[in-house]
N, CA, C and O atoms as a Maestro MAE file, in Angstrom:
{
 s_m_m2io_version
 :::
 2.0.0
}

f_m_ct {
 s_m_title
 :::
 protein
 m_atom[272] {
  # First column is atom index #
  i_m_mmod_type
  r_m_x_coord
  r_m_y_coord
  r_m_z_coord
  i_m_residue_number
  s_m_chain_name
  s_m_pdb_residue_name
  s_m_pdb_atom_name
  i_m_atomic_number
  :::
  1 25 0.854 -1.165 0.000 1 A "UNK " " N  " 7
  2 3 0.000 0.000 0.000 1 A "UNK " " CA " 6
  3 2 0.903 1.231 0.000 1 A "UNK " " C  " 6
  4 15 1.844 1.469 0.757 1 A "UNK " " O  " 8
  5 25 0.504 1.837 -0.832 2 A "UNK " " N  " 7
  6 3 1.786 3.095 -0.907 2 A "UNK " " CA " 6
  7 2 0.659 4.744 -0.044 2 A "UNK " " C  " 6
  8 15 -0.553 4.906 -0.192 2 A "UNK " " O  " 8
  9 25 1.388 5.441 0.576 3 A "UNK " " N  " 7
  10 3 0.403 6.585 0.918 3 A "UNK " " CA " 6
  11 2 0.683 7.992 0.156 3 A "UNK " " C  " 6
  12 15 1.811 8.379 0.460 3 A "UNK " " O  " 8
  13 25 0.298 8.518 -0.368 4 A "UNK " " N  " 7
  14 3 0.492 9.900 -1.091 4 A "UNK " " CA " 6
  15 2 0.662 11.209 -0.058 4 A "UNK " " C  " 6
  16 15 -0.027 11.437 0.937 4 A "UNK " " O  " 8
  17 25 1.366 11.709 -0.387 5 A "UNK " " N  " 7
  18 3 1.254 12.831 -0.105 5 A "UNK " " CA " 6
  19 2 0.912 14.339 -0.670 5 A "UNK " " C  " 6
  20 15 0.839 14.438 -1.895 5 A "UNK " " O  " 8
  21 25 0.697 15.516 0.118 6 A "UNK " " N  " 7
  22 3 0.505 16.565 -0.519 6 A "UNK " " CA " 6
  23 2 2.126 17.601 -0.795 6 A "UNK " " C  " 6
  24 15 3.044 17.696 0.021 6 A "UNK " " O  " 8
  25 25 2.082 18.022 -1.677 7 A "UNK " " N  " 7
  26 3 2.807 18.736 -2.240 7 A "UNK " " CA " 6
  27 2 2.030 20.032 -2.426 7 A "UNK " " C  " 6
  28 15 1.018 20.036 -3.126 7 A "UNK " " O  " 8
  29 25 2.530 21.279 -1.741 8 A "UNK " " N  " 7
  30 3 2.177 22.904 -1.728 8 A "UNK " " CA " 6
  31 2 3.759 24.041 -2.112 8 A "UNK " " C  " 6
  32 15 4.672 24.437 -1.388 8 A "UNK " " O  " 8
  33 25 3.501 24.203 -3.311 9 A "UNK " " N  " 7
  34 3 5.090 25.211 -3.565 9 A "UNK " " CA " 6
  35 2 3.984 26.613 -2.976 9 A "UNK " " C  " 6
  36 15 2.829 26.972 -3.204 9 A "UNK " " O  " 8
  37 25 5.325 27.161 -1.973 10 A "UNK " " N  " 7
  38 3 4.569 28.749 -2.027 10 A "UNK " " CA " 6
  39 2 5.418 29.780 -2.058 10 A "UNK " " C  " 6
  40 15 6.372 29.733 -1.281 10 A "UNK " " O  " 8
  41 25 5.266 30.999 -2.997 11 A "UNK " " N  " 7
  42 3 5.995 31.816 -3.643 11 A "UNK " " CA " 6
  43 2 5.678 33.319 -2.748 11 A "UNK " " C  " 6
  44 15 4.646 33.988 -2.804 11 A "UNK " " O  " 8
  45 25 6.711 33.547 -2.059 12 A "UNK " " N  " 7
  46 3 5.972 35.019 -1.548 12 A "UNK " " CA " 6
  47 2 7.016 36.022 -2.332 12 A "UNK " " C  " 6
  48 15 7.991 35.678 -3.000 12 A "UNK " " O  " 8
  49 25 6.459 37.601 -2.020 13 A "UNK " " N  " 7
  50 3 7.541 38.599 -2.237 13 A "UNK " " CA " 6
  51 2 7.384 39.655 -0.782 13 A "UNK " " C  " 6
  52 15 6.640 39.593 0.197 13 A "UNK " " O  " 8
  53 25 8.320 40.483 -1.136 14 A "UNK " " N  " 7
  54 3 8.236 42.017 0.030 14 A "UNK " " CA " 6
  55 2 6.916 42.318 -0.260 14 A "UNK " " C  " 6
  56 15 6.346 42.694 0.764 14 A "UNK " " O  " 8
  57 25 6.261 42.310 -1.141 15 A "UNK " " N  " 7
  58 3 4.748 43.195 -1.700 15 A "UNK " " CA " 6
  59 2 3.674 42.706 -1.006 15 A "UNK " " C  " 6
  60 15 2.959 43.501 -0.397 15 A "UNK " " O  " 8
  61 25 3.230 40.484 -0.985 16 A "UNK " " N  " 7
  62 3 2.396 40.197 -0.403 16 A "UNK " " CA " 6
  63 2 2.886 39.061 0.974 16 A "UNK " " C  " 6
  64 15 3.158 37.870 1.125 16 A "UNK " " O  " 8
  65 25 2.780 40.323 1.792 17 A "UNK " " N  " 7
  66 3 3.367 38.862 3.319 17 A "UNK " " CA " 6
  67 2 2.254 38.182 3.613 17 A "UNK " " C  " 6
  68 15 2.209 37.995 4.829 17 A "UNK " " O  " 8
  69 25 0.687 37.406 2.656 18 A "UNK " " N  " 7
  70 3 -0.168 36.884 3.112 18 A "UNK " " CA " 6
  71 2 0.001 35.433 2.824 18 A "UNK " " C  " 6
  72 15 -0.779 34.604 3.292 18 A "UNK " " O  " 8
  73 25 1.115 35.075 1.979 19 A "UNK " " N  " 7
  74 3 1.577 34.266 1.626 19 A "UNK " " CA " 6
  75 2 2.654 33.315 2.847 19 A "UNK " " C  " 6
  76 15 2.480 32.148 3.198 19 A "UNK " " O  " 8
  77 25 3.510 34.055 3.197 20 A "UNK " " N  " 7
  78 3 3.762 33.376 4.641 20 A "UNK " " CA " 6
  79 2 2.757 33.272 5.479 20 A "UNK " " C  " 6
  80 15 2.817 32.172 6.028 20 A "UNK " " O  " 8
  81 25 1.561 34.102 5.961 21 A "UNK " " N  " 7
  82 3 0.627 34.048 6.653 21 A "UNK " " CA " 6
  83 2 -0.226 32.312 6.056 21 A "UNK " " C  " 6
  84 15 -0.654 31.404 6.768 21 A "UNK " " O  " 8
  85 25 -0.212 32.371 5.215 22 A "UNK " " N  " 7
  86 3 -0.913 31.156 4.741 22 A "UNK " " CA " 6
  87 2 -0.005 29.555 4.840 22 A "UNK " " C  " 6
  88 15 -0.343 28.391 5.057 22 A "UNK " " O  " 8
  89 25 0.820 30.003 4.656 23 A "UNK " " N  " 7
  90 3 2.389 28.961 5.145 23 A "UNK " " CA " 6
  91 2 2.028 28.648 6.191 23 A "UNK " " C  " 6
  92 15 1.577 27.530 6.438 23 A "UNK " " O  " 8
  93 25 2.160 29.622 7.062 24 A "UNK " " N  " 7
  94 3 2.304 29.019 8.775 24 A "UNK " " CA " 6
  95 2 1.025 28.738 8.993 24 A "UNK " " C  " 6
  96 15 0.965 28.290 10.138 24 A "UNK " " O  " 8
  97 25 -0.006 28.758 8.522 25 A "UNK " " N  " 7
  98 3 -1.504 28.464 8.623 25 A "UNK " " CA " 6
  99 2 -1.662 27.038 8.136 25 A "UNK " " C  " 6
  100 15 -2.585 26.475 8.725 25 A "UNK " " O  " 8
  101 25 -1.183 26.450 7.440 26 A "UNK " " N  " 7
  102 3 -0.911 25.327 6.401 26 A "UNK " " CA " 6
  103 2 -0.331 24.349 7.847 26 A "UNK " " C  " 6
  104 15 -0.719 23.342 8.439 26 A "UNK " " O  " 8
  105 25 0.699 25.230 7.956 27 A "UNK " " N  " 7
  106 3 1.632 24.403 8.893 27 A "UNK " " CA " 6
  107 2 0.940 24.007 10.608 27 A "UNK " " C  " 6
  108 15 1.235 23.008 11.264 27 A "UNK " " O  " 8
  109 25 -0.002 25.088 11.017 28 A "UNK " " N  " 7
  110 3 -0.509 24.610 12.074 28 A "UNK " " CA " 6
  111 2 -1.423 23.035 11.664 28 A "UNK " " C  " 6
  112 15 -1.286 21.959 12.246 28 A "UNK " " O  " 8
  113 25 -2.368 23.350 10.467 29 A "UNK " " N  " 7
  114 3 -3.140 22.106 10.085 29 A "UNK " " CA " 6
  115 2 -2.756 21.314 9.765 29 A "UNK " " C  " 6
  116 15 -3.529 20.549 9.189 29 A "UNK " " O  " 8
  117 25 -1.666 21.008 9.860 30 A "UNK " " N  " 7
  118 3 -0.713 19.976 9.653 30 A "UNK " " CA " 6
  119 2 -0.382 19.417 10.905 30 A "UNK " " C  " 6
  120 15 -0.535 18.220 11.150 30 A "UNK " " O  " 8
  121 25 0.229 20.542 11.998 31 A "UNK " " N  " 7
  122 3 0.856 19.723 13.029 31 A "UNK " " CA " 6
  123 2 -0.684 19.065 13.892 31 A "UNK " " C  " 6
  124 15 -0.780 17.940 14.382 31 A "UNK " " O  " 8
  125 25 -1.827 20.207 13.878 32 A "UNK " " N  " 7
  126 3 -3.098 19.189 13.818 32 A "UNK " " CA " 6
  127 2 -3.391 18.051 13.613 32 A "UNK " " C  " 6
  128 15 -3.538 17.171 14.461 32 A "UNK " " O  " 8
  129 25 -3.493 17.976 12.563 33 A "UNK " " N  " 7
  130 3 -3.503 16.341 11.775 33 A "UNK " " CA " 6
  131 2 -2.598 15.195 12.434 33 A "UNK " " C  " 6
  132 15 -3.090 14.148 12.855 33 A "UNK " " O  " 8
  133 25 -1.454 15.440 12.477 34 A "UNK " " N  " 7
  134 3 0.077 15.151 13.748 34 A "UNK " " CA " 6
  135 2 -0.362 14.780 15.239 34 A "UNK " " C  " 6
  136 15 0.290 13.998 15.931 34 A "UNK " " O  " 8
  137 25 -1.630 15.470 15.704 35 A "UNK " " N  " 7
  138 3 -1.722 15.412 17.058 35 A "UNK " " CA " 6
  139 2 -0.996 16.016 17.789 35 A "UNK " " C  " 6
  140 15 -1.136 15.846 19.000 35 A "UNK " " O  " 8
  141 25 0.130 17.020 17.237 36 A "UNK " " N  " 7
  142 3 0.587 18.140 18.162 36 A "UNK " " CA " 6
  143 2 0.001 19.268 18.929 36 A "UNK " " C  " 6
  144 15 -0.701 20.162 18.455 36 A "UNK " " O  " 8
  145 25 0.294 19.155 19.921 37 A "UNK " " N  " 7
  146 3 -0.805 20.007 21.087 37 A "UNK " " CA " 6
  147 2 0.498 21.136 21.957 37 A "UNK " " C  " 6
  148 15 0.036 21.828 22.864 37 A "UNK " " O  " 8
  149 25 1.556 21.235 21.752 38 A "UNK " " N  " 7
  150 3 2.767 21.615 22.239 38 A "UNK " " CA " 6
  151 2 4.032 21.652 21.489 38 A "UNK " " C  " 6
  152 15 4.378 20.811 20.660 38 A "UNK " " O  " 8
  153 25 4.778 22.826 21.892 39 A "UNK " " N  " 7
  154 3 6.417 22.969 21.304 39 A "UNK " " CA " 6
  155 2 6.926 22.659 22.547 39 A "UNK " " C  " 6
  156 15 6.283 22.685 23.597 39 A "UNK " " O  " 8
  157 25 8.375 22.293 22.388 40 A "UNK " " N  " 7
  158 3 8.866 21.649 21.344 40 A "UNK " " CA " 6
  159 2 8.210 20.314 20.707 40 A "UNK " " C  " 6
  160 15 7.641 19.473 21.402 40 A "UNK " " O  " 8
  161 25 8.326 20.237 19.591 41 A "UNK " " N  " 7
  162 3 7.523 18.895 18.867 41 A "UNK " " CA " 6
  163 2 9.004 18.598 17.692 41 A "UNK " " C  " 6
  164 15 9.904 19.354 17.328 41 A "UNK " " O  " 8
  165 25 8.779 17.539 17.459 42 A "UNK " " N  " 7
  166 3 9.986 17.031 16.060 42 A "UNK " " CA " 6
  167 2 9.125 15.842 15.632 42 A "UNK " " C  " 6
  168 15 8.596 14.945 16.288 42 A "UNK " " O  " 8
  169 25 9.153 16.120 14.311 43 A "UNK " " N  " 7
  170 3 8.384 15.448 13.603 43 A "UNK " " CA " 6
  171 2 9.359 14.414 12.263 43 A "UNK " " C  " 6
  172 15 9.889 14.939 11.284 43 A "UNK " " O  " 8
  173 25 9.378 13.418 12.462 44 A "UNK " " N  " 7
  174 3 10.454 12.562 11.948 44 A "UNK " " CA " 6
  175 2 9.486 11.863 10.922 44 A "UNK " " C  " 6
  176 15 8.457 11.223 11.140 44 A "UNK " " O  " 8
  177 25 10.265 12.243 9.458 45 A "UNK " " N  " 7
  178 3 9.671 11.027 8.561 45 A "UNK " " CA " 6
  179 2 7.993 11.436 8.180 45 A "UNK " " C  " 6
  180 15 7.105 10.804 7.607 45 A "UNK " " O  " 8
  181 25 8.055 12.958 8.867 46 A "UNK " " N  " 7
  182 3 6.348 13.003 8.192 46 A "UNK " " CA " 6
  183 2 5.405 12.096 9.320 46 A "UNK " " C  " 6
  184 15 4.176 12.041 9.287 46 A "UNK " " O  " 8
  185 25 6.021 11.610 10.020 47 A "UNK " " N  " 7
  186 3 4.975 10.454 10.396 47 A "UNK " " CA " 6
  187 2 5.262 10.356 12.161 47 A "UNK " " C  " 6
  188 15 4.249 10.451 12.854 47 A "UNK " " O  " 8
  189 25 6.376 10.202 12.758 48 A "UNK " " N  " 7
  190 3 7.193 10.099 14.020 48 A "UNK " " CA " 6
  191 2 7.304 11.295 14.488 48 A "UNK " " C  " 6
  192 15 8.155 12.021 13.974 48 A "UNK " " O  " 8
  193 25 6.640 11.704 15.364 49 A "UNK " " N  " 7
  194 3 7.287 12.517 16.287 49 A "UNK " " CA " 6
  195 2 7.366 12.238 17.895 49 A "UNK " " C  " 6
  196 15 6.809 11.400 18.603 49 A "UNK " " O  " 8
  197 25 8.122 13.098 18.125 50 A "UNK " " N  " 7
  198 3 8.487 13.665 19.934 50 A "UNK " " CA " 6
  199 2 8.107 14.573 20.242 50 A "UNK " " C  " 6
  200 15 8.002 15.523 19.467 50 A "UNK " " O  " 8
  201 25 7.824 14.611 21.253 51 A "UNK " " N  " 7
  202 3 7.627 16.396 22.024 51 A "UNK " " CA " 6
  203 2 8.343 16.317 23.169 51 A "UNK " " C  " 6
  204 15 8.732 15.213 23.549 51 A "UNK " " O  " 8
  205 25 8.609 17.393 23.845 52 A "UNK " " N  " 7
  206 3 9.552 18.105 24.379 52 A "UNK " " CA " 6
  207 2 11.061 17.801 24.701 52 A "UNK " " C  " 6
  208 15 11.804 17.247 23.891 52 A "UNK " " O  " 8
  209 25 11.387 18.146 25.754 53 A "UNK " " N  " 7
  210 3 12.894 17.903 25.360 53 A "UNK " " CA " 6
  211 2 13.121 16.760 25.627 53 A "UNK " " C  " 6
  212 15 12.593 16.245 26.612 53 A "UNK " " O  " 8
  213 25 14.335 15.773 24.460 54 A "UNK " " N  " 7
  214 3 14.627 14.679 24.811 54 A "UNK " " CA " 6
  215 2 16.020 14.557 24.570 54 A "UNK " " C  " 6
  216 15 16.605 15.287 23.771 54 A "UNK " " O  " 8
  217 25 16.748 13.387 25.432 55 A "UNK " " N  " 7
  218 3 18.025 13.249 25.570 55 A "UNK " " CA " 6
  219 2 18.713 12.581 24.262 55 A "UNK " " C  " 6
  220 15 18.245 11.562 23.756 55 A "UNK " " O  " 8
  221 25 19.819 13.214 23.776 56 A "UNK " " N  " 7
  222 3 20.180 12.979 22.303 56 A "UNK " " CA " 6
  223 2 20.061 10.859 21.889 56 A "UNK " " C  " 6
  224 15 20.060 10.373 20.758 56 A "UNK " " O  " 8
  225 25 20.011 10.377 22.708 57 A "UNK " " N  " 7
  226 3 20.097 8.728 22.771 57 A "UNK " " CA " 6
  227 2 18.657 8.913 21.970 57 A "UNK " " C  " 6
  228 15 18.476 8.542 20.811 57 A "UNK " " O  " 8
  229 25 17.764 9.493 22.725 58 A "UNK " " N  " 7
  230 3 15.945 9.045 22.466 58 A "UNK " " CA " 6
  231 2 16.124 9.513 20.389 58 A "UNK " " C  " 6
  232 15 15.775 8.785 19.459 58 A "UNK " " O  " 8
  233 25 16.564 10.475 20.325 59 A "UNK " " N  " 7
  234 3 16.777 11.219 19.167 59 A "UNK " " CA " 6
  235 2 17.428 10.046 18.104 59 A "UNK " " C  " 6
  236 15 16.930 9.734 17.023 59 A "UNK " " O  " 8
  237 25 18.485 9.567 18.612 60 A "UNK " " N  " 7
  238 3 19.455 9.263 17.817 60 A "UNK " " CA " 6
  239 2 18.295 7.468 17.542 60 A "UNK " " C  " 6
  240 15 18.582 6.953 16.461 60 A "UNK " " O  " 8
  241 25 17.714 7.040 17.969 61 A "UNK " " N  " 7
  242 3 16.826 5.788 18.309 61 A "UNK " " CA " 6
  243 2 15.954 5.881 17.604 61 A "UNK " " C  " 6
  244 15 15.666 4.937 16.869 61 A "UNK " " O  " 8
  245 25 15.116 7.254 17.591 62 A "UNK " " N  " 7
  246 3 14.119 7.330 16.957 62 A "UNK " " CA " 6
  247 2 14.085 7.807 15.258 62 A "UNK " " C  " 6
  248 15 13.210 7.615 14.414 62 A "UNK " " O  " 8
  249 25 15.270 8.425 15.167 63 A "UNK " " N  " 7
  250 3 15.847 8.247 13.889 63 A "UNK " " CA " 6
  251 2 16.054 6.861 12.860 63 A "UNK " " C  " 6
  252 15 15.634 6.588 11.735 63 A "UNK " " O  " 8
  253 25 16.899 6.164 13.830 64 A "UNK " " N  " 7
  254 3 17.491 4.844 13.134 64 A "UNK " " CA " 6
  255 2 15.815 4.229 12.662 64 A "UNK " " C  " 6
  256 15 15.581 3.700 11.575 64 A "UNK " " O  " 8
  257 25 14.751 4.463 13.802 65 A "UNK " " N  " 7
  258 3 13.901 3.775 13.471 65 A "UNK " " CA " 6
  259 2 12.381 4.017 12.504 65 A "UNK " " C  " 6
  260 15 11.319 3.437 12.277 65 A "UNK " " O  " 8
  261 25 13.185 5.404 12.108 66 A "UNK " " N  " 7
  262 3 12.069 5.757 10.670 66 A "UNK " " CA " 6
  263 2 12.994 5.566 9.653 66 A "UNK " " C  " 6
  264 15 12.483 5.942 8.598 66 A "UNK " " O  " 8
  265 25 14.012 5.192 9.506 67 A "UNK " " N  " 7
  266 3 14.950 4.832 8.775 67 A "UNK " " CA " 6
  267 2 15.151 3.307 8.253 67 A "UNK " " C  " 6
  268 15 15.706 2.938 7.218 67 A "UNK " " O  " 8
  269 25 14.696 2.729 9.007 68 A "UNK " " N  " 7
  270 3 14.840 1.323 8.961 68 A "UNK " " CA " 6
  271 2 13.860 0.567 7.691 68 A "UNK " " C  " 6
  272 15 13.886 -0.654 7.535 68 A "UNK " " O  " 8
  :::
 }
 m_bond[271] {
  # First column is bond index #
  i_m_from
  i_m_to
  i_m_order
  :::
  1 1 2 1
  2 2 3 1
  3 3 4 2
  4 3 5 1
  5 5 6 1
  6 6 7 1
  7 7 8 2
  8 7 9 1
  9 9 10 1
  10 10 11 1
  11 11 12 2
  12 11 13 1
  13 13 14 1
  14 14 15 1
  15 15 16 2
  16 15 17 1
  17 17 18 1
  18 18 19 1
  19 19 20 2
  20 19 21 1
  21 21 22 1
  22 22 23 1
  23 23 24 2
  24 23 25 1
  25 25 26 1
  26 26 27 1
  27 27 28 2
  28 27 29 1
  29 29 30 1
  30 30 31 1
  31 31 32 2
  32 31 33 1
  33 33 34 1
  34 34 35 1
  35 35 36 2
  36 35 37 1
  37 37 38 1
  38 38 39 1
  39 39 40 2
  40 39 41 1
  41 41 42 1
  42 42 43 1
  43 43 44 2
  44 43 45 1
  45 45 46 1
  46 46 47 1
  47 47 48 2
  48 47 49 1
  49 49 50 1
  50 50 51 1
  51 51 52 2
  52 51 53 1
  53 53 54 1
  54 54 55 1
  55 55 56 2
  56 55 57 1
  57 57 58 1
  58 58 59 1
  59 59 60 2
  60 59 61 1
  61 61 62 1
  62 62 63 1
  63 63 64 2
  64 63 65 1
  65 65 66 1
  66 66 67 1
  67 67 68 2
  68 67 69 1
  69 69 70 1
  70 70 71 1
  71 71 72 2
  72 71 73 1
  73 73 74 1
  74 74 75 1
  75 75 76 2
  76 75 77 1
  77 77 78 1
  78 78 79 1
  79 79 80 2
  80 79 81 1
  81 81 82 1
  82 82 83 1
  83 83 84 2
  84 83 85 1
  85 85 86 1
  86 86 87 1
  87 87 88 2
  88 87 89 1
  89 89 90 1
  90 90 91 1
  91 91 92 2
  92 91 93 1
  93 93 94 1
  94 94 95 1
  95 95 96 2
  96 95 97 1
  97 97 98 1
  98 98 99 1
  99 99 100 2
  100 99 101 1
  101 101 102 1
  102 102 103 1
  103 103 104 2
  104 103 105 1
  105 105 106 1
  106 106 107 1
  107 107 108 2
  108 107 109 1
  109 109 110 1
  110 110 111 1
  111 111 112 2
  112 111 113 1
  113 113 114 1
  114 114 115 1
  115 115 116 2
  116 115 117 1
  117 117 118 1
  118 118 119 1
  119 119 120 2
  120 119 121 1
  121 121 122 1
  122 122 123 1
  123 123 124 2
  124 123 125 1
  125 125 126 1
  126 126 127 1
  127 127 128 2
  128 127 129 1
  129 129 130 1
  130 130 131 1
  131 131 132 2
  132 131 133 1
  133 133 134 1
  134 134 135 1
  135 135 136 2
  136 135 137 1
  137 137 138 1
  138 138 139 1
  139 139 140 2
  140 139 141 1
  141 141 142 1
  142 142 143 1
  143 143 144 2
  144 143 145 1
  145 145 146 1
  146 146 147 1
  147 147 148 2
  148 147 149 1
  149 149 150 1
  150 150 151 1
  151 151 152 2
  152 151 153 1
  153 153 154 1
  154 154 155 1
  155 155 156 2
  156 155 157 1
  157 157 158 1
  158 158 159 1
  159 159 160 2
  160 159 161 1
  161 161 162 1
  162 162 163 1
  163 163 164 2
  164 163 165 1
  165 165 166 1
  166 166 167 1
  167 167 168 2
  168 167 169 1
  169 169 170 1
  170 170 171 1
  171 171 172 2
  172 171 173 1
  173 173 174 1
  174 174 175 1
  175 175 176 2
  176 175 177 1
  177 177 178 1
  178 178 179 1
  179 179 180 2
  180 179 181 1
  181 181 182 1
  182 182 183 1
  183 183 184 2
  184 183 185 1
  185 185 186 1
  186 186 187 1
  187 187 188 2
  188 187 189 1
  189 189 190 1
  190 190 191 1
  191 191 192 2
  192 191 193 1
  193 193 194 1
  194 194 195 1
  195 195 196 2
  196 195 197 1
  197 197 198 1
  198 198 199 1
  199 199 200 2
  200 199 201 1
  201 201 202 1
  202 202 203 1
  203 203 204 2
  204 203 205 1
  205 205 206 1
  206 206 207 1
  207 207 208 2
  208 207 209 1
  209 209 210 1
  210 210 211 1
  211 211 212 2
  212 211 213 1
  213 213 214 1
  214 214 215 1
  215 215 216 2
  216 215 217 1
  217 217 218 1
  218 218 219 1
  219 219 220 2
  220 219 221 1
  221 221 222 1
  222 222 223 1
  223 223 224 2
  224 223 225 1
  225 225 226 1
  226 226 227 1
  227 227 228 2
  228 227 229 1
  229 229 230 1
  230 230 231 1
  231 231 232 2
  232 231 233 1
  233 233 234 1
  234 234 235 1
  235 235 236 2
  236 235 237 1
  237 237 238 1
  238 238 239 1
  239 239 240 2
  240 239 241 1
  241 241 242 1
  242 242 243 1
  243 243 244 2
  244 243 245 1
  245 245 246 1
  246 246 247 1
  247 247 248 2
  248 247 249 1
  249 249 250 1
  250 250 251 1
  251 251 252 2
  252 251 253 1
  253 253 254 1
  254 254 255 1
  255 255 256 2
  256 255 257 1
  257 257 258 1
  258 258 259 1
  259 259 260 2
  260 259 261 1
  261 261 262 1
  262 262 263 1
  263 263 264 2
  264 263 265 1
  265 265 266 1
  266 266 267 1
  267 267 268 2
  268 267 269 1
  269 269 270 1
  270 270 271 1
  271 271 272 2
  :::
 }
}
């Protein structure tokens, strides 16, 4: 089973900053979707994350294992 993802290019200039406004808007409904409720958050692989602070071992573990 393969899962798709979304793909969003977004182009701003100095003229319209509603374009980052819509970025970071994008990006909350995302970490939504994620089940993020708090920073710090790290989100591994699109799919894995952590929240708050963790000791570089938990990091280095949870890496190998979206990797695998």
């Amino acid at each position: 089973m393969s899962e798709q993802g979304l793909r969003i290019d977004i182009y701003s200039d100095v003229v319209c900053p509603w374009c980052y406004v819509g970025k970071r808007r994008l990006e909350e409904v995302r970490g939504h979707q994620l089940g993020i409720r708090g920073i710090p958050y790290f989100v591994l692989n699109g799919k894995t994350g952590m929240s708050e602070a963790q000791p570089v071992e938990t990091f280095v573990s949870a890496i190998e294992h979206v990797t695998r």
